[in-house]
NUROFI-277374 format. One record per residue (C-alpha): residue number from 1; residue in one letter; x, y, z. Coordinates in steps of 0.1 Angstrom, whole numbers, always signed. Layout:
N
+-----+---+-------+-------+-------+
:   k : r :    xx :    yy :    zz :
+-----+---+-------+-------+-------+
: NUM : A :     X :     Y :     Z :
...
+-----+---+-------+-------+-------+
END
This chain:
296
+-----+---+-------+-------+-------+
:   k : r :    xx :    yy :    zz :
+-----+---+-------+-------+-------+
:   1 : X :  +109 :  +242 :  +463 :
:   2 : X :  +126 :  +206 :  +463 :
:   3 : X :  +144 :  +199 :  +432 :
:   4 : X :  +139 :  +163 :  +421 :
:   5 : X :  +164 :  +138 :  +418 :
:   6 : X :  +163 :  +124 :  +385 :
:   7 : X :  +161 :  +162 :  +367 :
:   8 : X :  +190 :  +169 :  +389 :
:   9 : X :  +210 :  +139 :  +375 :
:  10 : X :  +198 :  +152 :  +340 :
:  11 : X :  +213 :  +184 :  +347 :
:  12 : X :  +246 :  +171 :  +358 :
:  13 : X :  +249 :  +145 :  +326 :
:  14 : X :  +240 :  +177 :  +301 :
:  15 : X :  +265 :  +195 :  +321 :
:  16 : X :  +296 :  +169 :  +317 :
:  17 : X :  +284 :  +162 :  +281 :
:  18 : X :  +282 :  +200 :  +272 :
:  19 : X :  +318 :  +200 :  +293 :
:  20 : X :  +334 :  +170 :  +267 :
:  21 : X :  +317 :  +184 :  +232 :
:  22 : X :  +332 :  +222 :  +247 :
:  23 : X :  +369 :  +203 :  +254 :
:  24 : X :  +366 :  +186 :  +215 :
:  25 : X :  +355 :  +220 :  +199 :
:  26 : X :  +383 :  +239 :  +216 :
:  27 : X :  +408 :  +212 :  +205 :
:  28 : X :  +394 :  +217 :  +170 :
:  29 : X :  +396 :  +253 :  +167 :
:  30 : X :  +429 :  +257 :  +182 :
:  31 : X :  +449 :  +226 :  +160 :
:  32 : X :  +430 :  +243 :  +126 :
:  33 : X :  +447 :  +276 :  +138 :
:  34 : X :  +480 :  +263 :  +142 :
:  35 : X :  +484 :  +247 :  +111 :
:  36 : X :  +473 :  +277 :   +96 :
:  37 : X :  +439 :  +256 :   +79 :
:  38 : X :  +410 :  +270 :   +97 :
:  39 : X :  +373 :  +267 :   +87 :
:  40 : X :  +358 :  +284 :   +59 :
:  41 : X :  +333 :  +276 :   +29 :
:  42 : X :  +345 :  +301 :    +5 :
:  43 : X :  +353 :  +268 :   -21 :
:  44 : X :  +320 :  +259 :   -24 :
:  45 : X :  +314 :  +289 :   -52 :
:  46 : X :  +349 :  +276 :   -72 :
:  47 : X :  +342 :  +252 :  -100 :
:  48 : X :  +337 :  +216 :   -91 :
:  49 : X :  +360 :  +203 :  -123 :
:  50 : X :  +345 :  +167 :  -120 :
:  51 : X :  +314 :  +152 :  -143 :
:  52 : X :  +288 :  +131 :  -125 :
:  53 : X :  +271 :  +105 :  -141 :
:  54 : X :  +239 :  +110 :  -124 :
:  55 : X :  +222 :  +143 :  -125 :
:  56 : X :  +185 :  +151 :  -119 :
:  57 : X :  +191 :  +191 :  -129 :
:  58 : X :  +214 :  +203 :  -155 :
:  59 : X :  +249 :  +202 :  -146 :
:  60 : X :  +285 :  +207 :  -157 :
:  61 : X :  +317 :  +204 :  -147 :
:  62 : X :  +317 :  +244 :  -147 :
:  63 : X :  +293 :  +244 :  -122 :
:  64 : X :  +304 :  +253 :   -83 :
:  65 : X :  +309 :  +228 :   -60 :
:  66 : X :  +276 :  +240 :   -41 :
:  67 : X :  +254 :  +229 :   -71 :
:  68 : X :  +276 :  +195 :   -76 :
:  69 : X :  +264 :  +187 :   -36 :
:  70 : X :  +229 :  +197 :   -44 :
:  71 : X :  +224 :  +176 :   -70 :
:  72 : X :  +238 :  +145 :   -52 :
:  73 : X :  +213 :  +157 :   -24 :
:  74 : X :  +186 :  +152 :   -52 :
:  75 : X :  +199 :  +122 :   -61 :
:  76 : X :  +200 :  +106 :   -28 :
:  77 : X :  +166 :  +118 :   -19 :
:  78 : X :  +155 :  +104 :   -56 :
:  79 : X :  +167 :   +69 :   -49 :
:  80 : X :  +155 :   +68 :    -8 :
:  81 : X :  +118 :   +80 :   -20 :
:  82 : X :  +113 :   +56 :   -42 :
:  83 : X :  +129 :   +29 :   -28 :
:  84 : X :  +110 :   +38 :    +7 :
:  85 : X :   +73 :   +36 :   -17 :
:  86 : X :   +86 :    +4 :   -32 :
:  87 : X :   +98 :   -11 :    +3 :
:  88 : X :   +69 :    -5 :   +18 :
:  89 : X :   +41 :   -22 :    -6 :
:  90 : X :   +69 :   -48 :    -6 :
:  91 : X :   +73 :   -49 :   +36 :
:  92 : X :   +34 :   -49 :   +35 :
:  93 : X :   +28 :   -78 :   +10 :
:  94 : X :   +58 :  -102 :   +27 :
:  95 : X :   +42 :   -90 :   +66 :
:  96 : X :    +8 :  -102 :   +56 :
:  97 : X :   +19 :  -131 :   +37 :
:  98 : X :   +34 :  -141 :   +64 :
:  99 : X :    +4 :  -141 :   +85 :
: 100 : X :   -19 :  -159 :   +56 :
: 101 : X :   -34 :  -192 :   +63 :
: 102 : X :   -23 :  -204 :   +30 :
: 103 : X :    +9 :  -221 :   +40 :
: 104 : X :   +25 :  -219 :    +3 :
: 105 : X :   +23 :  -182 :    +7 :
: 106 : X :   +33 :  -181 :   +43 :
: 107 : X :   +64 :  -205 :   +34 :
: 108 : X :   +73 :  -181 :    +6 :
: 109 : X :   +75 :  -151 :   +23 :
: 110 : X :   +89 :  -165 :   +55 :
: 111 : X :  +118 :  -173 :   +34 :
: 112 : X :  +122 :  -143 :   +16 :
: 113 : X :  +127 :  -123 :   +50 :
: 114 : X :  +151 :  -150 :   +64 :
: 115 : X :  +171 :  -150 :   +36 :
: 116 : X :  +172 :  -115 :   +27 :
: 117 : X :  +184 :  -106 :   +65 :
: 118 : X :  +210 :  -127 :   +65 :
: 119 : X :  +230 :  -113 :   +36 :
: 120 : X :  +246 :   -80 :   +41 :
: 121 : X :  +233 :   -54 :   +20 :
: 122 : X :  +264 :   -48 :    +6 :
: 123 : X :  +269 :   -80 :   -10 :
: 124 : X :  +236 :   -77 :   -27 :
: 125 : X :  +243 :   -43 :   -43 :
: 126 : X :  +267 :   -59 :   -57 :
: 127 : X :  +254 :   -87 :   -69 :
: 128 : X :  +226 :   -61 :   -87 :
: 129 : X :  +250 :   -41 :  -101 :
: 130 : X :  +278 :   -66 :  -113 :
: 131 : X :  +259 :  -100 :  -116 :
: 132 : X :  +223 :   -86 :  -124 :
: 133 : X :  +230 :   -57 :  -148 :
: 134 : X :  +264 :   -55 :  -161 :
: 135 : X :  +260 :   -93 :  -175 :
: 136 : X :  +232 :   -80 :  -194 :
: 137 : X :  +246 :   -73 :  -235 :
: 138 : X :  +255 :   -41 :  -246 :
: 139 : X :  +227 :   -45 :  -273 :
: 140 : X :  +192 :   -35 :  -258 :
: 141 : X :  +170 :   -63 :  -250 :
: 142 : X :  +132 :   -58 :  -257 :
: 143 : X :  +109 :   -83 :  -241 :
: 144 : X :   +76 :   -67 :  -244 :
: 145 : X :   +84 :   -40 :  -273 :
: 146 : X :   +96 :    -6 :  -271 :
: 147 : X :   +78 :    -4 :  -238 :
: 148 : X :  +112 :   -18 :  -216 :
: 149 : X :  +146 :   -19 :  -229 :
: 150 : X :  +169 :   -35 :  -211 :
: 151 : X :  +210 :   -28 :  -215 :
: 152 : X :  +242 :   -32 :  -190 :
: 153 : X :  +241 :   +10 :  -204 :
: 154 : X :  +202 :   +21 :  -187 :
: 155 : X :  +171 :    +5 :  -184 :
: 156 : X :  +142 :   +22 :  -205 :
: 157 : X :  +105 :   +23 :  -195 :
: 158 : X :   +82 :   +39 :  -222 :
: 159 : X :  +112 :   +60 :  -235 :
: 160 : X :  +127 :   +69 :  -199 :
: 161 : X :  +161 :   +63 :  -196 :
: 162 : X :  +173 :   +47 :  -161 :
: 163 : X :  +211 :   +40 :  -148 :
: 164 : X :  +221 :    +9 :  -143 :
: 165 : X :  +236 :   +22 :  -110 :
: 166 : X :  +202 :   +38 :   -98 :
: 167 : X :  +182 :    +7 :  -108 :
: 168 : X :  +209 :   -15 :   -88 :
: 169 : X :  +208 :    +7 :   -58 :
: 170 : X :  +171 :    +9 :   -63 :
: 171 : X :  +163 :   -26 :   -61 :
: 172 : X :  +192 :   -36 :   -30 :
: 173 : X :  +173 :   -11 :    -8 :
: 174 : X :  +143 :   -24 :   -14 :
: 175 : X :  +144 :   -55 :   -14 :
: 176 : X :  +165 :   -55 :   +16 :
: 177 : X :  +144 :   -27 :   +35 :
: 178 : X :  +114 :   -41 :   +25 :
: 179 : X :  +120 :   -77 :   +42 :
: 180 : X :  +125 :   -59 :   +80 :
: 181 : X :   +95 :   -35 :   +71 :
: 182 : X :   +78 :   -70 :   +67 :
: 183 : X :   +87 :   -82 :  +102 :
: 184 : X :   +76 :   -49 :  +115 :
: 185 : X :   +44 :   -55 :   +97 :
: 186 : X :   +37 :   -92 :  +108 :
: 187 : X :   +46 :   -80 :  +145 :
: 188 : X :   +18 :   -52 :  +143 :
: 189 : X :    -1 :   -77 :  +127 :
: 190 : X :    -1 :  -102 :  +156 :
: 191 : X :    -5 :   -74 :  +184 :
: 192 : X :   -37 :   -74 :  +172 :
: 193 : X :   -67 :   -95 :  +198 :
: 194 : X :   -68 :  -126 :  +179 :
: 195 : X :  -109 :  -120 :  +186 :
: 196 : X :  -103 :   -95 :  +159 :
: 197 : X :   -93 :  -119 :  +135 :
: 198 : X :  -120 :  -146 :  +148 :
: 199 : X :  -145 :  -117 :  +146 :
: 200 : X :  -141 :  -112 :  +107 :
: 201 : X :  -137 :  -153 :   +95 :
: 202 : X :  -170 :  -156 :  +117 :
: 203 : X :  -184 :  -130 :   +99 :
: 204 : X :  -180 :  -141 :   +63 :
: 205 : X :  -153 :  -117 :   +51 :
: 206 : X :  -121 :  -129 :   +32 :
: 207 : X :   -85 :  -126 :   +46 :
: 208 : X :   -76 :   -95 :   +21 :
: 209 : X :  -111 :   -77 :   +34 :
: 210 : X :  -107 :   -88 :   +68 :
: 211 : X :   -71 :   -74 :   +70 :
: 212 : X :   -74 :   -43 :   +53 :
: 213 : X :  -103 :   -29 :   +71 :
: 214 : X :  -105 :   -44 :   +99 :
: 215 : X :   -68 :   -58 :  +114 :
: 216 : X :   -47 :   -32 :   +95 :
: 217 : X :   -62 :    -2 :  +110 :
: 218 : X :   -59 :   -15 :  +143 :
: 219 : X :   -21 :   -25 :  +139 :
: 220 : X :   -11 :   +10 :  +124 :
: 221 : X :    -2 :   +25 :  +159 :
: 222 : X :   +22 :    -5 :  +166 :
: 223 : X :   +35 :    -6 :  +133 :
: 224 : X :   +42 :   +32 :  +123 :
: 225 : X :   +74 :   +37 :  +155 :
: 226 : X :   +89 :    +5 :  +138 :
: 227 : X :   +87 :   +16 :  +102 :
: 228 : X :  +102 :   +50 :  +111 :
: 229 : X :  +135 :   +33 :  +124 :
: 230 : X :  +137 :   +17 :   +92 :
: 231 : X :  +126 :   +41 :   +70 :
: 232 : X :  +156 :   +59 :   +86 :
: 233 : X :  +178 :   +29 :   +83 :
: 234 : X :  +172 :   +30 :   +44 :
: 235 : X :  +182 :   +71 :   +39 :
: 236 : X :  +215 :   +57 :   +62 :
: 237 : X :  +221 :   +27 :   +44 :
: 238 : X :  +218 :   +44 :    +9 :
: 239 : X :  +255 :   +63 :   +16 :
: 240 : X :  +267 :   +24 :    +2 :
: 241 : X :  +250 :   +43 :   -34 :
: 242 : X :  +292 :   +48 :   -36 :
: 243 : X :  +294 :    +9 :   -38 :
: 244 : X :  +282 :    +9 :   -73 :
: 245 : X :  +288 :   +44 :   -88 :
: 246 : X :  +256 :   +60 :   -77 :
: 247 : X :  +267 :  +102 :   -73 :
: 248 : X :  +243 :  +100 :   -46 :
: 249 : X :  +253 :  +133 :   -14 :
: 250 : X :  +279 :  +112 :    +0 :
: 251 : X :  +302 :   +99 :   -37 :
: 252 : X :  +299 :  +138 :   -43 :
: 253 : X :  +308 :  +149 :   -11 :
: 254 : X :  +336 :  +127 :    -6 :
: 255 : X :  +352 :  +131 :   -42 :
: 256 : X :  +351 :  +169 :   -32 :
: 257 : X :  +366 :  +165 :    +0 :
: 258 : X :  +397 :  +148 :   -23 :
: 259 : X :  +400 :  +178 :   -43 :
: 260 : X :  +394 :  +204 :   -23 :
: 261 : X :  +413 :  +189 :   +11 :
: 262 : X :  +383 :  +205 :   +30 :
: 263 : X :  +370 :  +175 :   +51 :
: 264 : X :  +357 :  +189 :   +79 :
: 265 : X :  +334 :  +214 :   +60 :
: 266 : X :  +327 :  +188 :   +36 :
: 267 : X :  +320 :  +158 :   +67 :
: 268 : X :  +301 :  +190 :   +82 :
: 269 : X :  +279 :  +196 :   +51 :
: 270 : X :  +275 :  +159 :   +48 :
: 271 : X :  +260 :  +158 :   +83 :
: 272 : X :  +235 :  +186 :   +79 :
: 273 : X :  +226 :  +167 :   +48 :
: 274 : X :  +212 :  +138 :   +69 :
: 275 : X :  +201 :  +153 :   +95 :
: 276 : X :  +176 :  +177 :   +73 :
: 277 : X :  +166 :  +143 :   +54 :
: 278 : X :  +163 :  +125 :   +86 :
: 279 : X :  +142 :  +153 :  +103 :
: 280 : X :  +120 :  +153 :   +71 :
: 281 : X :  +112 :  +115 :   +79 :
: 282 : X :  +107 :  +115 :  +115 :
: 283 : X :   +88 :  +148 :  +109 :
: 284 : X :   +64 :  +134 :   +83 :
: 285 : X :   +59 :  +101 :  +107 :
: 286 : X :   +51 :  +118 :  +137 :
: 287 : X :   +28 :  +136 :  +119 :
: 288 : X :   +10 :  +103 :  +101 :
: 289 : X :   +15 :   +84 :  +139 :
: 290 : X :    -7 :  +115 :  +154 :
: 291 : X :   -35 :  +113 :  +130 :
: 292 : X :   -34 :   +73 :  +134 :
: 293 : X :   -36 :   +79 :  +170 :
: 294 : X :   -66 :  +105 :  +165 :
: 295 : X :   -86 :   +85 :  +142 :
: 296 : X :   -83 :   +55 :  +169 :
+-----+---+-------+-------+-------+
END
């Protein structure tokens, strides 16, 4: 039986890579056990010491440093769900906008997405957090009622109180991640026959009826691949959360690697953080790109 080519160049590149990650590991394990340091998680049941000022489950500074990482892993997750809901009705309404025949609409959201992917997203956390929210008066401001307070302290909606640091981080990731999803939308959008779009106007239907069951559908299967990578771009891009005093996984993690002197079980834990919220994504979207394909 003939072996072919290309699987025996793919066995050959596994083999040196599995050669370089075994060199690494060795190196590793050997310089951990001459400086006496080694690898062990035993810390993670001492008391974390340290208050965070984000918690979605009770904690206190009594509490292990294994419950202190799980709630930042809440938090993070908190912030990246809703700020992936929120990105996407945003990506969607800037995509189509863009593709309107209504040129004050198109012009608008042309240069939302210009702008918005031009500034680092870094700068506009910052200018949430420091410009947006921390101007705002220590005495609560109530334009419509008791219905939304607003404060450089929390914002409250209907008697839910929100950190100024969530709602910062909440709003940068959106915002930014919403004006790629919108490029990703208006390219799915144009992949589409333009017969498809003739077919509709011809017909009598609207643009919003038109798109929504008619061109949308169709676009889904070149839209979903590109909204994965950036759905997966916002759960990376939310470590900045540190920026503006979010304790998302990563502000935790770090300020336990500084007390604890444990960074390669804390970088280690941090990793396996990501890559279960990572595989929970591209899970989830395979599984939504399969039953798009199926309905097709």
């Amino acid at each position: 039986m003939r072996i072919p080519k290309s699987f025996l160049y793919q066995l050959i590149i596994a083999f040196i890579i599995s050669c370089i990650l075994g060199v690494l590991f060795n190196n590793l394990i050997v310089n951990l056990i001459r400086t006496g340091i080694g690898i062990n998680f035993k810390w993670l049941m001492r008391p974390a010491g340290f208050a965070l000022a984000e918690t979605s489950l009770p904690y206190k500074p009594s509490d292990t440093y294994a419950w202190a990482l799980f709630i930042g892993w809440i938090n993070s997750l908190k912030v990246i769900l809703f700020s992936l809901i929120l990105a996407t009705l945003l990506g969607i309404i800037a995509g189509t906008a863009r593709s309107s025949s209504n040129l004050l609409v198109k012009s608008i959201s042309s240069l939302y997405v210009a702008l918005i992917r031009q500034i680092p997203l870094l700068l506009q956390l910052f200018f949430w957090y420091f410009v947006a929210f921390l101007s705002l008066p220590n005495t609560p401001l109530e334009p419509i009622g008791k219905l939304l307070s607003l404060s450089n302290q929390s914002l409250r909606i209907a008697g839910v109180n929100i950190s100024v640091e969530f709602c910062a981080l909440l709003i940068g990731l959106t915002i930014f991640t919403g004006a790629s999803i919108a490029e990703v939308v208006r390219g799915g959008l144009n992949s589409v026959n333009r017969g498809q779009w003739e077919s509709f106007r011809s017909l009598g239907l609207n643009e919003r009826l038109g798109l929504i069951h008619i061109i949308i559908p169709q676009s889904l299967p070149a839209i979903i691949p590109g909204l994965t990578s950036q759905y997966l771009n916002l759960a990376k891009n939310s470590t900045l959360a540190i920026a503006v005093g979010y304790a998302d996984i990563y502000a935790v993690s770090d300020t336990t690697i500084t007390q604890t002197g444990r960074a390669i079980e804390g970088f280690i834990i941090l990793l396996a953080s990501f890559l279960v919220l990572n595989l929970l994504i591209t899970g989830s979207m395979n599984i939504l790109n399969k039953l798009v394909m199926r309905i097709k």
